[in-house]
C-alpha positions, 0 to 999 in steps of 0.5 A, a space after each residue: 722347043 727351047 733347048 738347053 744342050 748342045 747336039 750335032 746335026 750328026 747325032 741321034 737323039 731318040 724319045 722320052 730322054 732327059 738332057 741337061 743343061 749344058 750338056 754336049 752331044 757330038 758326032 754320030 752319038 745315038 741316045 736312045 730312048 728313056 735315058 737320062 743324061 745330067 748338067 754339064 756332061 759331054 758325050 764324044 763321037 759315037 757313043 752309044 746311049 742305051 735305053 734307060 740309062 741314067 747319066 749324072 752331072 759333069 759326066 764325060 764321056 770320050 769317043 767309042 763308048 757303048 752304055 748298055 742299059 742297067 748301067 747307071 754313073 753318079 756325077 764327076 764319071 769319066 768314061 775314056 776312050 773306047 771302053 764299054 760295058 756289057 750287061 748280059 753275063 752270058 751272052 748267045 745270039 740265038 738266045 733272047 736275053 732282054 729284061 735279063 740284063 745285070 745292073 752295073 753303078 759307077 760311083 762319083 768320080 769314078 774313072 775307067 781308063 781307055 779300053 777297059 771292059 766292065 763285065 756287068 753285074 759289078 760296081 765301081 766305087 766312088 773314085 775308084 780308077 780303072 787302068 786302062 785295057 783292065 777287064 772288071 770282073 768283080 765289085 770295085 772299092 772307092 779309091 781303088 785302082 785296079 789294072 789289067 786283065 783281070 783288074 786286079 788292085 794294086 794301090 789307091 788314087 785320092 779324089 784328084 787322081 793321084 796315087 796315094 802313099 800310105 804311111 806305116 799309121 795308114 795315112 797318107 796325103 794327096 800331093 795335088 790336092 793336099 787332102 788327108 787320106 786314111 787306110 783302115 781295115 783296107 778301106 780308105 776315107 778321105 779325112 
């Protein structure tokens, strides 16, 4: 097999997954089966993959992570340190919760912060930033960034991960990127 990713002798990749290429896999990182992993991502040190999660391109995700099934993350996500997503609202041991499991989409270029939990059942909008140690427990706006326990919204990120400045016309200019932004009805478009 002419194998087009990268996976550490350490790591676990299970059936039926679909990797591409460039893609890197570290350390004790387990993939499990039916996943579907993008180009161009990298999966750090001992990250959990599970059944049936679809991965997009250029995705990175840093040392720690778990990814439950119903989890999916569009292309440009970048997962740090240690958070984790859950993907059953009430959990019991004694109880078998399988095929119950809530669905949970990561929108492009999204970022969750290290330590951040996303209780499932909740998207994260496109460029939406999750501050680190935030707990989600609702739906995320694009471009929102949100912080604490729970996340609640105190502002708005551009696509480079600046904070934006709305003017009292609802318009505002990423410092980085020079790009327009613009605050309607508190929603916010990139121009």
């Amino acid at each position: 097999m002419n194998q087009q990713f990268f996976a550490h002798e350490t790591s676990v990749i299970d059936d039926n997954c679909s990797i591409g290429t460039d893609t890197k896999i570290w350390h004790f990182s387990h993939i499990m089966s039916s996943c579907q992993i993008g180009n161009g991502c990298n999966i750090g040190q001992n990250v959990v993959i599970s059944p049936e999660v679809i991965i997009g391109n250029n995705v990175k995700i840093q040392n720690n992570v778990s990814v439950y099934t119903g989890v999916t993350c569009d292309d440009d996500v970048f997962l740090g340190p240690s958070c984790v997503f859950t993907n059953v609202i009430n959990p019991r041991s004694a109880v078998n919760r399988r095929g119950q499991y809530a669905k949970t989409h990561v929108g492009k270029g999204a970022t969750i912060g290290a330590n951040a939990t996303i209780v499932c059942g909740h998207d994260i909008g496109e460029y939406a930033f999750i501050g680190a140690g935030a707990v989600v427990t609702k739906t995320i706006k694009p471009y929102a960034l949100v912080v604490g326990n729970p996340a609640k919204h105190i502002g708005w990120m551009s696509e480079y991960g600046v904070r934006l400045n709305f003017n009292e016309e609802g318009m505002a200019t990423c410092e980085e990127s020079k790009e327009q932004y613009q605050l309607k009805n508190n929603t916010v478009i990139k121009l």
